[in-house]
PAZAPA-4460 file (N, C-alpha, C; in steps of 0.05 Angstrom, whole numbers, plus 32768, in hexadecimal, padded with zeros to 4 digits):
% residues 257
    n_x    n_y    n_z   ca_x   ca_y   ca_z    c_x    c_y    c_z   seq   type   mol
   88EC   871D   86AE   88DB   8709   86BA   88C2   8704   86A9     1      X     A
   88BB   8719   8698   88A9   8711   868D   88A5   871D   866E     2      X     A
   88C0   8714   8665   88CD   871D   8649   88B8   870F   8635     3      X     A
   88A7   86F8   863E   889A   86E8   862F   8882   86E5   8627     4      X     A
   8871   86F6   8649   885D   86FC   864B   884E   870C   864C     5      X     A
   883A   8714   863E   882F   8731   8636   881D   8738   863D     6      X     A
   880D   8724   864E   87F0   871E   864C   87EB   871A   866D     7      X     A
   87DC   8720   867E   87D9   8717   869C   87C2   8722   86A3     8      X     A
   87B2   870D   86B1   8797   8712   86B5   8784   8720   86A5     9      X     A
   8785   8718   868B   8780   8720   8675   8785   8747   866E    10      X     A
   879E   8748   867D   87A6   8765   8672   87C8   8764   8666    11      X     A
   87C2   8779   8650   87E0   8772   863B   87EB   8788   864E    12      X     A
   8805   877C   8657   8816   878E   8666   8827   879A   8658    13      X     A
   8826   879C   863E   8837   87B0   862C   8825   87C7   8626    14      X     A
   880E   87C2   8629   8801   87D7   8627   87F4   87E1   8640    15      X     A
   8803   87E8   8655   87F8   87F1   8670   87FE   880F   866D    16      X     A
   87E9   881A   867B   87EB   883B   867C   8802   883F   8689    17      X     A
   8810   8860   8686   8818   8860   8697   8810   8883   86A1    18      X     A
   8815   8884   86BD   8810   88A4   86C6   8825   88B9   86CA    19      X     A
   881C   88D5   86C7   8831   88E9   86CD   8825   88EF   86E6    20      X     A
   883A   88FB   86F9   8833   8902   8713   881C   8917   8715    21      X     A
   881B   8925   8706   880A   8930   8707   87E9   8929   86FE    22      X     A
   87E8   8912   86EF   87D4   8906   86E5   87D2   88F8   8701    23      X     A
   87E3   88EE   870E   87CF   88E0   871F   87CD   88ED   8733    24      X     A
   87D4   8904   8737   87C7   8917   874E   87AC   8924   8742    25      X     A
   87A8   8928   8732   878E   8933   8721   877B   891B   8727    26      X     A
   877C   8900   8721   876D   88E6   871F   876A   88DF   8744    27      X     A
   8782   88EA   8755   8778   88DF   8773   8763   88F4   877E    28      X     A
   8760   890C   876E   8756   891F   877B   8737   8925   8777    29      X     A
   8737   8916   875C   871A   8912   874E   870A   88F1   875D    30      X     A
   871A   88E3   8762   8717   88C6   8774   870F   88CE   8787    31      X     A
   8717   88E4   87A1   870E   88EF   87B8   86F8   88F7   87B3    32      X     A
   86EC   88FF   8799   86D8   8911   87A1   86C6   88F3   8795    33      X     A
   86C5   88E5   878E   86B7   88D4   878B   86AD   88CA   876E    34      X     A
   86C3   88D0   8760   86CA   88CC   873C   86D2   88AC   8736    35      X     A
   86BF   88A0   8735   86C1   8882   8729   86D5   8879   8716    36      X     A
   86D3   888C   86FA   86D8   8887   86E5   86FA   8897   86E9    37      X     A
   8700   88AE   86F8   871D   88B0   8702   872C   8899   8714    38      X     A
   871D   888C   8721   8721   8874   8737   8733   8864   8723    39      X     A
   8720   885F   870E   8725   8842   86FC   873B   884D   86EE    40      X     A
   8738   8861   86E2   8753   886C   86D5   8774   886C   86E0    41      X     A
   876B   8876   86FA   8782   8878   8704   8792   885A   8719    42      X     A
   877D   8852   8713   878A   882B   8717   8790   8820   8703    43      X     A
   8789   8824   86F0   878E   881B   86D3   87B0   881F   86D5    44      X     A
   87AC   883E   86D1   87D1   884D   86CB   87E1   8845   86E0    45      X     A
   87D3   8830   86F2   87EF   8829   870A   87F5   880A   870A    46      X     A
   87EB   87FB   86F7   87E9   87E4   86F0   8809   87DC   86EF    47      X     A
   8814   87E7   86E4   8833   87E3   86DC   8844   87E2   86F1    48      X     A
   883C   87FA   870D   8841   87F1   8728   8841   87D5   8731    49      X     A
   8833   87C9   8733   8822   87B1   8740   8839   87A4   8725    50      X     A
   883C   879D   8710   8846   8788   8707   8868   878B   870B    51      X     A
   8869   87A6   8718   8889   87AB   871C   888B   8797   8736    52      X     A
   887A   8796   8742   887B   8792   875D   8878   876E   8759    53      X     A
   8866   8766   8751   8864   8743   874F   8872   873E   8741    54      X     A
   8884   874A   8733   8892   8736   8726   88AE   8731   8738    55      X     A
   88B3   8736   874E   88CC   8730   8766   88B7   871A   876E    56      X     A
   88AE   870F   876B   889D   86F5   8774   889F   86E2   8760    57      X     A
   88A8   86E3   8751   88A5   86D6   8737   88B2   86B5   873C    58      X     A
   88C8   86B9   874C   88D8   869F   874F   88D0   8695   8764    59      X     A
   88B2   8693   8768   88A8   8681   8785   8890   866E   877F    60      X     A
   8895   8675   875F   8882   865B   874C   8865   8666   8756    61      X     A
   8857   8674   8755   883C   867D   8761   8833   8688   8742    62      X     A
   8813   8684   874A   880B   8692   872E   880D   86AE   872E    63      X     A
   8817   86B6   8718   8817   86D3   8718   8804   86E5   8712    64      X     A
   87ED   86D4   8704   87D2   86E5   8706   87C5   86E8   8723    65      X     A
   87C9   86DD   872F   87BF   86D6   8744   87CD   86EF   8754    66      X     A
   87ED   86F0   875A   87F3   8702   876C   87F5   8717   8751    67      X     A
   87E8   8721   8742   87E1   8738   8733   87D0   8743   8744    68      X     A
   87B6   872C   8744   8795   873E   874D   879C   873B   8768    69      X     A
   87AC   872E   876E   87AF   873B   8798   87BE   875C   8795    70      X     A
   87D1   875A   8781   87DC   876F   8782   87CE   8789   8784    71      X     A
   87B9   8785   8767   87AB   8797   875E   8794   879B   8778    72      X     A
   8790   8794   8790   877E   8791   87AA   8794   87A3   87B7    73      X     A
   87A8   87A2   87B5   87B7   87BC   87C6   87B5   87D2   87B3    74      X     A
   87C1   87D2   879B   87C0   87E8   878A   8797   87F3   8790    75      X     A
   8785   87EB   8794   8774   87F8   8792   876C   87FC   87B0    76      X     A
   876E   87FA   87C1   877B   87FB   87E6   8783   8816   87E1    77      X     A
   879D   881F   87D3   87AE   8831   87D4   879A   8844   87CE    78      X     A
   878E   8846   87BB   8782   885B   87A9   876F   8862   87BC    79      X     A
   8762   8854   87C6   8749   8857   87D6   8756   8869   87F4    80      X     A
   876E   8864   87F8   8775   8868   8817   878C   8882   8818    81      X     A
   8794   8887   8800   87A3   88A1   87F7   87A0   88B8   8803    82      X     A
   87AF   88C6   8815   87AA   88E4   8817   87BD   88F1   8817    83      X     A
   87AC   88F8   880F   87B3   891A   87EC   87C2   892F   87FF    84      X     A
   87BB   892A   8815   87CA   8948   8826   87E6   8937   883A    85      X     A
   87F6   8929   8826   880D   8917   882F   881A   891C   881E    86      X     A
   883A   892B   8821   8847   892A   8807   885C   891D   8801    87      X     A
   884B   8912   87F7   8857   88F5   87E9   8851   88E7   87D6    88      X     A
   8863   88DF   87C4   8863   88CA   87A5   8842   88B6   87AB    89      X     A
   8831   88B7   8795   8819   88A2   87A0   882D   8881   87A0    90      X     A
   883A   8880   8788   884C   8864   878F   885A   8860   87AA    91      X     A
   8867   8871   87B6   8873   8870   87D5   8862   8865   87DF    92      X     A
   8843   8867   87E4   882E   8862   87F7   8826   8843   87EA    93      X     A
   8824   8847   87D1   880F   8830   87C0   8826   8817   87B8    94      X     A
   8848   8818   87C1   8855   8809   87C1   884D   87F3   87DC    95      X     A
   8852   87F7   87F8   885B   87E0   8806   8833   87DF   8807    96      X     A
   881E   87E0   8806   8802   87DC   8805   8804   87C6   87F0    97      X     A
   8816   87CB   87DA   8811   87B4   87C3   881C   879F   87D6    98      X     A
   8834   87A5   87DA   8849   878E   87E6   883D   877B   87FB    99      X     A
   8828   878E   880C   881D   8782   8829   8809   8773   881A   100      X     A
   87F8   8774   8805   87EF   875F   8804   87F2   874C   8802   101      X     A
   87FF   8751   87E3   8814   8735   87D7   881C   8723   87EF   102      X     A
   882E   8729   8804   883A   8722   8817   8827   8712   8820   103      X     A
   880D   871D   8831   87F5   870F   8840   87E9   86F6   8830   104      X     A
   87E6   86FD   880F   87E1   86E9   8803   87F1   86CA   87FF   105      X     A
   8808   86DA   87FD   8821   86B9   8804   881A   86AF   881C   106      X     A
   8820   86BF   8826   881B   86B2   884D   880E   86A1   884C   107      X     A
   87EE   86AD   8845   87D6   869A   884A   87D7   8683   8838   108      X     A
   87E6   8684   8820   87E2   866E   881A   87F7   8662   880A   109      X     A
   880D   8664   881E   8825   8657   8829   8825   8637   882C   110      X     A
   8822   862A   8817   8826   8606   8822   8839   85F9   883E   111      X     A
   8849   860C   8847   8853   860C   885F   8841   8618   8876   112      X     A
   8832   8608   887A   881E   861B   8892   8823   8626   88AB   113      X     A
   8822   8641   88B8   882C   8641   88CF   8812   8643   88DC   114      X     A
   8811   8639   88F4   87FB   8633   8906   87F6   864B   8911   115      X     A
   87DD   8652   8918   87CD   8667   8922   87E2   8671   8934   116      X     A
   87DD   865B   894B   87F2   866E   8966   880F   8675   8964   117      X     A
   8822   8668   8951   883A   866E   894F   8834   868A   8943   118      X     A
   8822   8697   8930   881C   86A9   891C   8815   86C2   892D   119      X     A
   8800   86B9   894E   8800   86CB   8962   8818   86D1   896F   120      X     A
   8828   86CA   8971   883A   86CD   8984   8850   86E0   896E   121      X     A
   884F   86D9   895C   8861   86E0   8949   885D   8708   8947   122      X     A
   8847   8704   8943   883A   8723   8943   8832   872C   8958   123      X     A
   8835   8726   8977   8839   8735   8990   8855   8735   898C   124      X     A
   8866   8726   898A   8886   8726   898D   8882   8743   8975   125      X     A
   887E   8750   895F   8880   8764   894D   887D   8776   8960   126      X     A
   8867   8776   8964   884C   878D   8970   8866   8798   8989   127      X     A
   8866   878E   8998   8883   878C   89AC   8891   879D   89A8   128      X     A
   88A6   8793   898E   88B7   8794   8982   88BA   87B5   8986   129      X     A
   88A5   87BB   8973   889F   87D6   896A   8895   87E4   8985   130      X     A
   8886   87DA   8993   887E   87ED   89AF   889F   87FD   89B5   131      X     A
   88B0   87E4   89C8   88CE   87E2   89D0   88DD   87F7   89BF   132      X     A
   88D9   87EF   89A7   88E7   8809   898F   88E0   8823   899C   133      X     A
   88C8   8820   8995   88C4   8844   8998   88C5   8850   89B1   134      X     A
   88C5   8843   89BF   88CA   884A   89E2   88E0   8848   89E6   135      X     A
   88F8   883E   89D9   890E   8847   89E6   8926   884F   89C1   136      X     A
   8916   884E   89B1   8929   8857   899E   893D   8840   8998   137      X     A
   893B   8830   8990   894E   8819   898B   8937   87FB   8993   138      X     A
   8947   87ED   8977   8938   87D0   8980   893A   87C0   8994   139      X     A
   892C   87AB   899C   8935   87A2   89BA   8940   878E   89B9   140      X     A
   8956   8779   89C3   8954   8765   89C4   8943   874D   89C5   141      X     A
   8945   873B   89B3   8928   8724   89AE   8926   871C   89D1   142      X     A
   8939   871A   89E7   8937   870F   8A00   8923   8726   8A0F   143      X     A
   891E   873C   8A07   8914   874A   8A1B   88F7   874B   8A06   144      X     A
   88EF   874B   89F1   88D7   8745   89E4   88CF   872E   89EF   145      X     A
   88DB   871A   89F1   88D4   8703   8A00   88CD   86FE   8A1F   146      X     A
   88D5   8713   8A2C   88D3   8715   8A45   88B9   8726   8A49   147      X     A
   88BF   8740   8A35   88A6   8743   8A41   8885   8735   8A3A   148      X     A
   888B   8726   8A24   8878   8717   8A21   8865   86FD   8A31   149      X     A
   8879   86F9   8A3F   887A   86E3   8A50   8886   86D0   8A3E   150      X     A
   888F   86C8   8A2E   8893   86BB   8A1E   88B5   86AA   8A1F   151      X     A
   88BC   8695   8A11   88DB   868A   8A10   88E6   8695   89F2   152      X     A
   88FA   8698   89F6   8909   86A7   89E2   8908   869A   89CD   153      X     A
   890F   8683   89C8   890F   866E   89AF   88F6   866E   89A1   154      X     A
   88E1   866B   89B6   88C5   8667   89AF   88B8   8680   899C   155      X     A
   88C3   869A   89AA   88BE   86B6   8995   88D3   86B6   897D   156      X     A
   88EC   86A8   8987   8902   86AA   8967   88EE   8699   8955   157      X     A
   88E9   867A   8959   88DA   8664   8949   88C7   8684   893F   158      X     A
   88B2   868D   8949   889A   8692   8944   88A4   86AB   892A   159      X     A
   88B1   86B6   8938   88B7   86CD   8923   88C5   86CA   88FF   160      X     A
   88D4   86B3   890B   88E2   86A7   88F6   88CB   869A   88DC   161      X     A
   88B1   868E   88F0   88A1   867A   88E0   8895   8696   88CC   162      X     A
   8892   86A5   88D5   8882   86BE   88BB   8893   86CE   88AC   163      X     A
   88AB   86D0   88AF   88BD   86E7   88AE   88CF   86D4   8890   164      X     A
   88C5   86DF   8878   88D7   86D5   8858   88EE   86E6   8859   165      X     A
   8901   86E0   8860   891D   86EE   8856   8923   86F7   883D   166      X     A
   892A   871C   8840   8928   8726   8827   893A   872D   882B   167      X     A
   8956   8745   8812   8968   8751   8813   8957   8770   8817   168      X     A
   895D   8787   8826   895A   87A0   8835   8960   87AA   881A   169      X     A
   8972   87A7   8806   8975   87B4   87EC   896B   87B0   87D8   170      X     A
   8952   879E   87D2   8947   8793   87C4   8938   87B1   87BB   171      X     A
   893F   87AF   879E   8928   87C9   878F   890C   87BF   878F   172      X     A
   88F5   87C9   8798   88DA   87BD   8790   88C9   87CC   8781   173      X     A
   88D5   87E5   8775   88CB   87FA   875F   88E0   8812   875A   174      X     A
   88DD   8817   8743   88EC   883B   8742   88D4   8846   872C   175      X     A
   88CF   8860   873E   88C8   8871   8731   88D3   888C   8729   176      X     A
   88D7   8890   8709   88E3   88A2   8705   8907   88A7   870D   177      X     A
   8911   8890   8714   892F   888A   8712   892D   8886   8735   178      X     A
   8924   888B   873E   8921   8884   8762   8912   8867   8768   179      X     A
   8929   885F   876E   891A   8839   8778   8911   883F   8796   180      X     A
   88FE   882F   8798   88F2   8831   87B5   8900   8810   87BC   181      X     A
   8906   880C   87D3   891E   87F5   87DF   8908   87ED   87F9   182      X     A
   890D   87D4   87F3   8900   87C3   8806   8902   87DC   8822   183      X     A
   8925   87D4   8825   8923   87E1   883F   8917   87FD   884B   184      X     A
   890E   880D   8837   88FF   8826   8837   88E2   881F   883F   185      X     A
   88DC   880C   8844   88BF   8806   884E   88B7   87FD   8866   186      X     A
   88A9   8803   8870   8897   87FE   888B   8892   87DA   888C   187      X     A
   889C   87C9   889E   8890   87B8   88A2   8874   87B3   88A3   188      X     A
   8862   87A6   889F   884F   87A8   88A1   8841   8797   88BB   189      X     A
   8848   879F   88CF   884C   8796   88E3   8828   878C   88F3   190      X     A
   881B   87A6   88F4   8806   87A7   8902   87F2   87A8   88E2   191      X     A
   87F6   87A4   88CE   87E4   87A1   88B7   87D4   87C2   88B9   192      X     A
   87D8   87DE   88B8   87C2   87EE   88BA   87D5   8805   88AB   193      X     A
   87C9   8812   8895   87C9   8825   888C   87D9   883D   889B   194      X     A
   87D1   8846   88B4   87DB   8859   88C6   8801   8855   88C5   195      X     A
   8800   883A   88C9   8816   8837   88D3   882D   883C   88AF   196      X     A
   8823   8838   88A4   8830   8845   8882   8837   885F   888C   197      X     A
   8821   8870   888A   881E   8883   8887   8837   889C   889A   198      X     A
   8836   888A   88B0   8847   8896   88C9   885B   8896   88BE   199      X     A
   8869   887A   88B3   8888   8876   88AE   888A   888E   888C   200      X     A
   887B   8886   887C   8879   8892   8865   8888   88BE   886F   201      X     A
   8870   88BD   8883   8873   88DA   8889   888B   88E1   8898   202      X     A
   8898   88D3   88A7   88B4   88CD   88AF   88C4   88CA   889E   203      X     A
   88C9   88BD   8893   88E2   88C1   887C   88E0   88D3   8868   204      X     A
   88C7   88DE   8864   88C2   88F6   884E   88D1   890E   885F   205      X     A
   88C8   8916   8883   88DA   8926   8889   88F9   8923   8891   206      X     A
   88F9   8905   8892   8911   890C   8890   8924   890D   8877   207      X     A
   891F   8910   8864   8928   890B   884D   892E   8930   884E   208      X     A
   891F   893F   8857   891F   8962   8855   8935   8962   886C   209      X     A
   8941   8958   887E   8956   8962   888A   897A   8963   887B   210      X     A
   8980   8977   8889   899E   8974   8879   89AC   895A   8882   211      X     A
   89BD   8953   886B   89D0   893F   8873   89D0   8941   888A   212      X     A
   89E6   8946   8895   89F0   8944   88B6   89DC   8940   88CA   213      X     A
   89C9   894F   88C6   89AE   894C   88D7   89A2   8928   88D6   214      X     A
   89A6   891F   88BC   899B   8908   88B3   89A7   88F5   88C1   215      X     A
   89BC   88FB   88BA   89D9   88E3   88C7   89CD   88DE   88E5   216      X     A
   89CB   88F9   88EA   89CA   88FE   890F   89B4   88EA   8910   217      X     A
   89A0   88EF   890B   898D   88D5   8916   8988   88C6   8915   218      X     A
   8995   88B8   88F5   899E   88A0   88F6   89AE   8890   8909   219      X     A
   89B9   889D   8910   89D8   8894   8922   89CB   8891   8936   220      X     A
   89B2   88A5   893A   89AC   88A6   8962   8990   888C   8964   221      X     A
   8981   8895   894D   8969   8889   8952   8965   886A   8948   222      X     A
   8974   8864   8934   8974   8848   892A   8990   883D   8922   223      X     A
   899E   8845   8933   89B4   8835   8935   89BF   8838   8957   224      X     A
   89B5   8843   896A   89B3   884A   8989   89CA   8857   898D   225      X     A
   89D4   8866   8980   89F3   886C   898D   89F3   8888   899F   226      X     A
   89FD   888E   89B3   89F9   88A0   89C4   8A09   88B5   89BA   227      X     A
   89FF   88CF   89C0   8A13   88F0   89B8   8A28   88ED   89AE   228      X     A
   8A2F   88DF   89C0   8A52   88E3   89CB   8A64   88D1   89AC   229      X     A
   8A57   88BF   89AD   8A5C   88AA   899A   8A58   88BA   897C   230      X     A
   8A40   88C6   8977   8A43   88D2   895B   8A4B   88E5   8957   231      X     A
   8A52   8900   8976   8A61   8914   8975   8A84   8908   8968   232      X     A
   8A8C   88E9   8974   8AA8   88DF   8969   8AAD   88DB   8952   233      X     A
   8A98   88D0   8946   8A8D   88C9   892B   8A89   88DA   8913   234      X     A
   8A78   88F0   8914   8A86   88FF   890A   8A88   8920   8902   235      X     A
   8AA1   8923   891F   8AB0   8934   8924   8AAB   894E   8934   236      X     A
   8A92   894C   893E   8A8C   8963   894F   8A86   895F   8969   237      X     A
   8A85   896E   8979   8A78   8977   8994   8A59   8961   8997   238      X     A
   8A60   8966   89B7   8A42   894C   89C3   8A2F   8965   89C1   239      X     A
   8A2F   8979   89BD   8A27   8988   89C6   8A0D   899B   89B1   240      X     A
   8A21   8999   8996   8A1B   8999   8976   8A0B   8983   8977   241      X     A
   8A15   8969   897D   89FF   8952   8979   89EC   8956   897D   242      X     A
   89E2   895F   899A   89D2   896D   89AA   89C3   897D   8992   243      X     A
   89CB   8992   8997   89BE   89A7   898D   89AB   89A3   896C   244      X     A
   89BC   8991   8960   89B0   8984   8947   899A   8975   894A   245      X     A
   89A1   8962   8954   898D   8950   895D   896F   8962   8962   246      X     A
   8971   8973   897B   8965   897D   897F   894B   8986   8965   247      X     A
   895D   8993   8963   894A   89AB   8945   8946   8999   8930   248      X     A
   894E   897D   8922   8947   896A   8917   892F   895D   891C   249      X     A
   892A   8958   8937   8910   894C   893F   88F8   8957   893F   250      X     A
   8909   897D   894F   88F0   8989   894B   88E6   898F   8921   251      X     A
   88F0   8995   8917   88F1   899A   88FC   88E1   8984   88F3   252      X     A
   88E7   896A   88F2   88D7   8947   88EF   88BA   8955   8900   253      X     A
   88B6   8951   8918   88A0   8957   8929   8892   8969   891D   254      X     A
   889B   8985   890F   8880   899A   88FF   887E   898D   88E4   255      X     A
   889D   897C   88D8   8882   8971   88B0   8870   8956   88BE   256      X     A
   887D   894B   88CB   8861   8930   88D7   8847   8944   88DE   257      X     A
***
């Protein structure tokens, strides 16, 4: 995408730093304590992030200096909002922060305008969304988001639809070190707040430490709704084993969160 161009916001992107993990745990740690000149350094060496990331924007005709220095407003977001006692890749965290900006910056200035109140409704219909999720473990149907909103169903489909850019869930949006981070590995950015990264971030980090089978299990139960019985059929054991897995899975998730 940008076999041609070398140069962006007056920085040569052939010559971008780059960091070892351990360099930038040395540079976030000296940033905490209030190291200016580590700050700058260690934004510098993540520059290459940020152009991994805008350049999947590339075919929406937008200036690309432009969604550089929005980029570079998350990339330095990240750095600033990092904690060190989370174990986790700084790109894992400083990936969908780049993305949420970029994103907010199209939005806003989107030649297709969506109107204030379709934009409210759009993000109570989320807010919802995600309440319903976590209270009963499974997404809800758009009719009962709508209900409890007071709201007509079409009127929250229209609203949701007006903000919501259709992406592919497999879309690579970085690899570090031979590991692509995938759209679908990321947190909507639903309620716009840091916390809410952090939660999902720390969630999939524990669950990534459970065994296979354990993994499966909660996949199957928690985000795809299927009851015991159904993944005890599935595959090949006792409701009972389900049970019992499940169990010690959550608690296990519950002490690394």
């Amino acid at each position: 995408m940008y076999h041609n161009k070398v140069e962006i916001c007056g920085v040569n992107t052939a010559k971008l730093k780059t960091l070892t993990a351990e360099e930038k745990r040395t540079l976030l740690e000296k940033t905490k304590q209030g190291d200016m000149e580590a700050r700058q350094t260690l934004i510098d060496g993540n520059l290459r992030l940020v152009l991994s990331i805008i350049q999947r924007f590339a075919g929406r005709k937008e200036n690309m200096d432009d969604l550089f220095q929005v980029g570079c407003i998350g990339l330095i977001k990240a750095v600033d909002n990092f904690n060190l006692d989370l174990d986790v890749k700084f790109s894992t965290y400083a990936v969908p922060m780049i993305i949420g900006e970029v994103r907010r910056y199209l939005r806003d200035n989107n030649s297709i305008r969506v109107s204030r109140s379709v934009r409210d409704l759009a993000y109570r219909a989320l807010q919802m969304r995600e309440q319903l999720t976590k209270e009963r473990g499974n997404e809800p149907p758009i009719e009962e988001i709508a209900e409890k909103l007071g709201e007509k169903k079409e009127n929250v489909v229209r609203a949701m639809e007006a903000i919501i850019e259709p992406i592919s869930l497999y879309e690579p949006v970085y690899s570090d070190s031979g590991d692509s981070i995938y759209v679908m590995d990321q947190l909507s950015d639903d309620r716009n707040t840091d916390e809410a990264w952090l939660e999902d971030i720390a969630l999939r980090e524990a669950m990534k430490r459970l065994g296979e089978r354990e993994r499966k299990i909660i996949n199957l139960r928690f985000y795809r709704g299927k009851t015991q019985m159904e993944i005890a059929e599935e595959i090949g054991i006792s409701q009972a084993q389900v049970s019992r897995l499940e169990k010690g899975a959550l608690e296990r998730i519950k002490k690394q969160i």
